[in-house]
N, C-alpha and C positions, 0 to 999 in steps of 0.2 A: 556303255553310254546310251541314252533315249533322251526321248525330248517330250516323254507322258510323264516324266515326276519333276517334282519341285528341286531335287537336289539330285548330285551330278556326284556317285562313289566313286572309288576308286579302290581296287584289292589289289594290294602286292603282296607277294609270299614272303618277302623280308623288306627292310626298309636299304632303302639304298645308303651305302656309306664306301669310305675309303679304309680299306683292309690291308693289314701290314701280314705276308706272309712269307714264309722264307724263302721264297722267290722272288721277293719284291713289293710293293706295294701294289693294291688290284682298285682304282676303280668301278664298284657294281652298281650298275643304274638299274634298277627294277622294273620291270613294265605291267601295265593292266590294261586288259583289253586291247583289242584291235585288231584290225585287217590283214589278213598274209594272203598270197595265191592260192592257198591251201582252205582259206577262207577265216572267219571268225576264231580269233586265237583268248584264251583266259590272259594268257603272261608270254607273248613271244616271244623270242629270239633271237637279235638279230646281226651279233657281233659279238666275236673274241677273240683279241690281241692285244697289240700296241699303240700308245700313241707315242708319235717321234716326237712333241712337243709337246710336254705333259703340262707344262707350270701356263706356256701359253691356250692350250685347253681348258684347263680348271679356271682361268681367269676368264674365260670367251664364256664357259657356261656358268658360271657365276655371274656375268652379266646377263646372262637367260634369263637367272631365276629372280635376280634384282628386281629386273624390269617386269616380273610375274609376280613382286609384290610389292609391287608399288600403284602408288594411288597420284599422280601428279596433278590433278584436276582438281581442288578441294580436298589436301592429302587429310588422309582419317584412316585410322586403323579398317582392315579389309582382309577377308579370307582371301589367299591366291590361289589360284591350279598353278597344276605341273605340265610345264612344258610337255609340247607334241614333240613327236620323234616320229618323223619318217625317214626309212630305209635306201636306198634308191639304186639300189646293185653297184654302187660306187663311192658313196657315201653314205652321211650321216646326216639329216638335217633338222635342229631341234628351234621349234617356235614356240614364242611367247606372248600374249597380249600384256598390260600395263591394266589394274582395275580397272580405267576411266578408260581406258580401250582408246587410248591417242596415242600408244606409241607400241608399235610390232618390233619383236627382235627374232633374228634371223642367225643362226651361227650352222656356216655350212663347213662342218669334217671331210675334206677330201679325202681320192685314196691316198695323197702322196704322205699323208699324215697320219695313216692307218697301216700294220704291219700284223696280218693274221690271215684269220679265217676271212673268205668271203664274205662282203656286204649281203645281205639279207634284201628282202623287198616287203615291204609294210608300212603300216602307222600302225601308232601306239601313243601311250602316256608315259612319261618317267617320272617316279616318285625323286620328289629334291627335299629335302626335310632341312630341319632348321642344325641338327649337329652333322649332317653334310658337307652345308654350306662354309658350317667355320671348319673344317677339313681340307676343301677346297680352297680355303685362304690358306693356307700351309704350303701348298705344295710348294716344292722348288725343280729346278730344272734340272737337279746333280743324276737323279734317279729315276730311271724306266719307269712306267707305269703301266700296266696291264686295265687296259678297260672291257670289261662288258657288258653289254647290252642285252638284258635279259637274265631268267634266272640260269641259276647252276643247274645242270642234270636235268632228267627226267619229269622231277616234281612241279612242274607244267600244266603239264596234261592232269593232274587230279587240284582239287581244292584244300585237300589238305595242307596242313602246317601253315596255313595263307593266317595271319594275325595283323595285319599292318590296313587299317582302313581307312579313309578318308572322306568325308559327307561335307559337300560345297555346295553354295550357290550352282544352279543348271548354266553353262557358259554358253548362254543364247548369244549372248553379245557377243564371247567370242568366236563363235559361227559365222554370223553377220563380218565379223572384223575381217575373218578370212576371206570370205566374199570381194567386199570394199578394198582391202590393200591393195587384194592385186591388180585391180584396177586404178587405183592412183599411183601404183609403182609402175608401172605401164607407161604411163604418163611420162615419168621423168627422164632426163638424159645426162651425161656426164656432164660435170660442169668446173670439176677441179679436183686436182689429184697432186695432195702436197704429202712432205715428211710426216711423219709420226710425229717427231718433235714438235713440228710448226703447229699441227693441230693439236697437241697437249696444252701448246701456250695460248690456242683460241681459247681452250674448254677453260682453262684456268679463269680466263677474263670473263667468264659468262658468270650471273648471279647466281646463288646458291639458291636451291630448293626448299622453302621455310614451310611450316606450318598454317603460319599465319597469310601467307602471298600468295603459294602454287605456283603452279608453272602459268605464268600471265606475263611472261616480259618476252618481247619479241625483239628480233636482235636483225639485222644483214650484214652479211661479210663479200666483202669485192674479188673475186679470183683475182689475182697479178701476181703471174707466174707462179713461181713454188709456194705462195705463200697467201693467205689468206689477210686481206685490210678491213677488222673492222668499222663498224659504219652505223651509225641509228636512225637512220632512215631509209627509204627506199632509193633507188641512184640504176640509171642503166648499167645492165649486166650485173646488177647485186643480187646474191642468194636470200633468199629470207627463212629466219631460222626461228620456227614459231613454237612460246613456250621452250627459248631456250632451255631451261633449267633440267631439260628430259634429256637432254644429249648427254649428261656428267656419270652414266652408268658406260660409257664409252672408257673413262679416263683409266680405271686400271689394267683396262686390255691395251693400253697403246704403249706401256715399256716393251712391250713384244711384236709388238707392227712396223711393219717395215714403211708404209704411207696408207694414207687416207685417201675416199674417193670421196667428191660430195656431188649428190644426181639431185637436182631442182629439177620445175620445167624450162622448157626452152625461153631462154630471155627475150622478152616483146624487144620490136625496136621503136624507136619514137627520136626523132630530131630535138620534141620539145620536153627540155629540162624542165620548165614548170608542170610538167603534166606529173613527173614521178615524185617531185615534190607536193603537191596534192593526197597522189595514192597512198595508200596506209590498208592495201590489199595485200593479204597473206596468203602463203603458200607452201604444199609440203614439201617436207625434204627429207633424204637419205643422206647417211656418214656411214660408208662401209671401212671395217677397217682389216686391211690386209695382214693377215698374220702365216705362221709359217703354216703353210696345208690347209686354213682354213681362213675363211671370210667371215666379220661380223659384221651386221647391217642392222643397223637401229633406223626407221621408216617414221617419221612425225608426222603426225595428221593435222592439217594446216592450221590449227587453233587446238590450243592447248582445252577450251571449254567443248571444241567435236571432237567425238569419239569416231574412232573408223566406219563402228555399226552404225553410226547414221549417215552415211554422206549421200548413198543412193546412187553413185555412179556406175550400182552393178544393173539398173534399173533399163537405161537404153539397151544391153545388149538382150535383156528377156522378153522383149517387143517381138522377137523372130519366131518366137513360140515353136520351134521344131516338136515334130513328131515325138511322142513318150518314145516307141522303140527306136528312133532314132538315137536319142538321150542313151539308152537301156544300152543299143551296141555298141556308142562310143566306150560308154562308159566299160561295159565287158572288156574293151581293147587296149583302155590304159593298164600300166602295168607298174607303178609307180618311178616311171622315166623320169631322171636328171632333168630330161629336156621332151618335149611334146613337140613333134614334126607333124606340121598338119597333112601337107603333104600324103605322109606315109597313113594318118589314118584316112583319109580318103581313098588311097588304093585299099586297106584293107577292108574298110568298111563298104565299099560300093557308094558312096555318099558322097556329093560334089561338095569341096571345101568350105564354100558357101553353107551348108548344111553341117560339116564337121563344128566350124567357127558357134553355130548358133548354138548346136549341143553342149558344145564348152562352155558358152555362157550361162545354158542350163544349170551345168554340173558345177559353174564356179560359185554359183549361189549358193551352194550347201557345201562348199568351202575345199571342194574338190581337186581346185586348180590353183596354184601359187606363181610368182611371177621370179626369175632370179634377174634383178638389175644386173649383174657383172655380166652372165652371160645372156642376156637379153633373149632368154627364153621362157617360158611357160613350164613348171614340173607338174607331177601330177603328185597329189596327197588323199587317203584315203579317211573321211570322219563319217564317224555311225547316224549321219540325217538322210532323208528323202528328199533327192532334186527335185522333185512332183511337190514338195512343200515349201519353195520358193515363195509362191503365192500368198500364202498365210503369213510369212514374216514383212510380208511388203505392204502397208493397205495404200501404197500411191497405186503399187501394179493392180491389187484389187480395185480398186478404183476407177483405173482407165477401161478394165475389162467389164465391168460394169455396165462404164458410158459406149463402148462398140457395141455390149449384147444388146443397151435398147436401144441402138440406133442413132446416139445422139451426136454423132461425130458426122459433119457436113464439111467435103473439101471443094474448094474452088477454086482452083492454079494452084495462089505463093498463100492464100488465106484459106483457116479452117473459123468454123465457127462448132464451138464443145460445148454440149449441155442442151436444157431447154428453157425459153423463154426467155427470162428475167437473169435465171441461173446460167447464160451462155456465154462464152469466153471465146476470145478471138487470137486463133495461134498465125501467128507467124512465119512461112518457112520463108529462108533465105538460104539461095546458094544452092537449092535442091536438097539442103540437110539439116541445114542450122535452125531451130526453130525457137520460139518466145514466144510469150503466153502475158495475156491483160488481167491474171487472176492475183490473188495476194502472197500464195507461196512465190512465184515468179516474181514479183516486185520485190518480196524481201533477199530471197537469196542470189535472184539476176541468172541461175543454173549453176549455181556454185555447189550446192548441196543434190545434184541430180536434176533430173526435169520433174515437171507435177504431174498430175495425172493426164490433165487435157494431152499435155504435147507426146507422153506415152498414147495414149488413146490415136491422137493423129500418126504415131507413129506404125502402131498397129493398124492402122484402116492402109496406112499405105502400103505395107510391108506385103496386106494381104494383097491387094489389087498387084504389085509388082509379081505374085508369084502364082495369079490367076495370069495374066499377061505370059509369061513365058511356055 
């Protein structure tokens, strides 16, 4: 994978399919390219066994590849990628973007759901082909199935017999979307955790995906108790569920979940009932659904018309501009962990976690770092871009660094003034952090879509002075 050509190959030595052999049936997912310890692999390797819940995994990853071709934003025929797969010495975990890049899916294979050879450590692509997929609507639960990940034998390591290719749009977007998710999954917290059942009968009630509509109909559902009460408007403590229509790739994996979790943000409080009658402000949300050894997490991006790659809120934490070899050693140090202890890279790295945190932010720009809601940690994921090329996919961050180099960032307390002359804008800080901006991106989006460049720019002037000061 590179980000100097127009389209984004993909070589697999055979096409991934489900194989009847007298041992059983073998799921083989095929990989191209990617990252091992070992370093830059053609076709990795990175599992062979069992799954203990075969009918409930073909239906988790079939909601993978659903949501890797679909278009829910303006639906219109669209070439898709194949899901990422990385390794994680314990797992399996394969993501997805949606064309329109508003809705990430997340299907995490544990070990308790795995019965073989050790988990592998990597990222990779898995080819999902369209006579796969109707394979994978077959399965049933009567009969074992052997997965693996990766090719057969040795024929790896050379290019031969490799026949299976595929030429796509470059998934700049979804780069960008890696970046963005996990910072609005970050964001959310539990907010209700019902039956399987109960949430079949939401998804049911939700309107269908047309051609002619999209995903444009915004829904909220009330937590009360086990059970979810819809709602079409806003109401304290209602979830809001935007672009329902994107959650319905949920409904064939929930004959095999045992309950649903739904992670919103934290509900405002307000005494005044007219105020949320008023709002008609949307917000993302997560349906993870718990199956046997494995979690699926569909992630919606707070409007069906944004896609992840624009929100901008990986924008505040690249204000910290950490040292390149800062970046360079965190980065040597991840090792694709389940789970990222800051902690522990700071002891290894000699780096105050203050400086660990900042790298990370580096690295999550180029889509390095993932978030898992259940266990409210940070993995590490490994894709073939340059953290040092942040900068080029951002023009607000180009922008703010712009207005520092010539100077034109002037602070006075709780007020900045950005720019020159005619062209200067007046940020805001409150609280010591919160900042607002008199320019026109700030008026239109209010910081919903990230800060502009000014309030980046103040935030870099300040960042710097705090760490001339210490």
């Amino acid at each position: 994978m590179g980000v100097s050509s127009r389209t984004h190959s993909y070589g697999y030595m055979h096409p991934s399919a489900v194989r009847v052999t007298p041992a059983g049936r073998s799921l083989a997912l095929e990989t191209s390219g990617g990252a091992t310890p070992d370093g830059e692999a053609a076709n990795p390797r990175f599992f062979d066994g069992f799954l203990t819940a075969p009918a409930a995994a073909a239906a988790a990853l079939l909601a993978v590849a659903d949501v890797a071709a679909s278009r829910y934003y303006r639906p219109r025929p669209s070439a898709f990628l194949d899901p990422v797969v990385t390794a994680g010495g314990d797992r399996l975990r394969l993501e997805s973007f949606s064309a329109c890049c508003g809705v990430h899916a997340r299907l995490d294979v544990l070990a308790s759901s795995l019965d073989g050879d050790d988990v592998g450590h990597g990222t990779t692509n898995v080819d999902i082909n369209t006579p796969l997929r109707l394979a994978l609507a077959r399965i049933g639960c009567l009969d074992p199935l052997h997965l693996r990940v990766g090719p057969d034998g040795l024929e790896a390591t050379t290019f031969d017999g490799r026949f299976v290719e595929k030429k796509v749009p470059l998934p700049e977007r979804w780069l960008r979307g890696f970046a963005e998710a996990q910072v609005v999954a970050a964001g959310l917290v539990p907010r209700a955790e019902i039956p399987a059942a109960e949430a079949a009968a939401v998804l049911r009630s939700l309107p269908r995906l047309t051609q002619r509509s999209g995903a444009h109909t915004t829904r909220w559902v009330v937590p009360s108790g086990r059970t979810l009460r819809p709602a079409t408007r806003p109401s304290p403590g209602a979830v809001c569920l935007p672009g329902c229509e994107r959650l319905l790739s949920l409904q064939q994996v929930l004959r095999h979940a045992s309950t649903v979790r739904v992670y919103a943000p934290e509900p405002e409080r307000s005494h005044d009932e007219s105020r949320w009658a008023q709002r008609e402000r949307t917000a993302a949300v997560a349906w993870e659904a718990a199956l046997p050894g494995m979690r699926l997490t569909l992630l919606l991006s707070p409007h069906a018309s944004r896609g992840f790659s624009g929100e901008g809120g990986v924008l505040d934490d690249l204000t910290m501009q950490p040292a390149a070899r800062e970046t360079d050693r965190v980065a040597e140090l991840l090792a694709w962990e389940p789970k990222i202890d800051v902690g522990d890279l700071s002891a290894q790295s000699g780096l105050t976690p203050g400086r660990v945190r900042a790298a990370l932010a580096m690295l999550s720009a180029s889509g390095q770092i993932g978030y898992d809601l259940a266990e409210m940690a940070y993995y590490h994921r490994h894709l073939p871009y340059d953290a040092g090329a942040a900068e080029t996919r951002n023009p607000r961050l180009r922008g703010a660094k712009a207005l520092v180099a010539a100077g034109a960032v002037r602070i006075d307390g709780a007020l900045a003034w950005v720019g020159e002359g005619e062209h200067a804008y007046l940020v805001r800080i409150e609280d010591g952090e919160r900042m607002s901006c008199t320019c026109l991106w700030w008026a239109k989006y209010r910081g919903g879509r990230g800060p502009c460049k000014h309030v980046l720019a103040t935030r870099m002037v300040r960042n710097t002075k705090k760490e001339s000061a210490r």
